[in-house]
C-alpha positions, 0 to 999 in steps of 0.5 A: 500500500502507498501514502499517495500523498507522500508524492505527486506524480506528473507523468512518469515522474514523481515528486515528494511533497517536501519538495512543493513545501519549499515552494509554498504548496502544502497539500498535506497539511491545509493552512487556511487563509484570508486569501483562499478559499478552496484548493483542488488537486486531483491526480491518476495514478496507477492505482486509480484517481487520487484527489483531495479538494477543502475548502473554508466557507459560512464557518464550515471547512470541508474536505474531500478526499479520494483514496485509491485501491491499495493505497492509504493517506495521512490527512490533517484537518486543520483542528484544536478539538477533535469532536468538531470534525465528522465524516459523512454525518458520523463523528470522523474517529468512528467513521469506517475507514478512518483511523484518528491518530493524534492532534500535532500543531493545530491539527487532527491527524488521520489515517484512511483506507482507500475510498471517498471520504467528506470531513468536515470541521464544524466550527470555523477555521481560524483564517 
């Protein structure tokens, strides 16, 4: 199984994300700000298309998220309090295929299985 955000693939190349943090893109860890109000990435791999999308409106930050076949993802939702966050209509640290790991810097740290996921953090983001 692979982290498939680990790396972004363009092509037949593959770039580590520490990479596109040096220039200002962090696709793992999403900081929202005044100035942006959504972010949309979606990428074909050979396991299938991956993709995560958030956005951070009316004190409502969501996240899409779509985990290939075979593969898994480490996801931070931007968070202080881990009640406020929910997968689908169910809290995210009981939903299926969604694994809470621990809060580290202002965020909730997941772990999830392949398949489409919608989390969403109730109360807004600091921006």
């Amino acid at each position: 199984m692979e982290d498939y955000l680990n790396f972004l693939s363009t092509g037949s190349s593959r770039y580590p994300l520490d990479a596109l943090s040096q220039a200002g893109v962090n696709l793992r860890e999403p900081q929202p700000v005044k100035e942006l109000d959504y972010v949309t990435y979606h990428n074909n791999t050979p396991y299938g298309e991956s993709g995560i999308s958030w956005k951070n409106e009316e004190g409502v930050f969501t996240m899409e998220l779509n985990v290939p076949v075979s593969c898994w993802a480490t996801v931070y939702v931007p968070a202080t309090d881990l009640s406020h966050i929910t997968e689908g209509v169910v809290s995210a640290d009981l939903a299926a295929g969604v694994t809470f790991k621990e809060m580290k810097d202002g965020h909730a740290v997941f772990e999830v299985e392949s398949g489409n996921y919608l989390l969403q953090l109730a109360s807004p983001c600091s921006r």
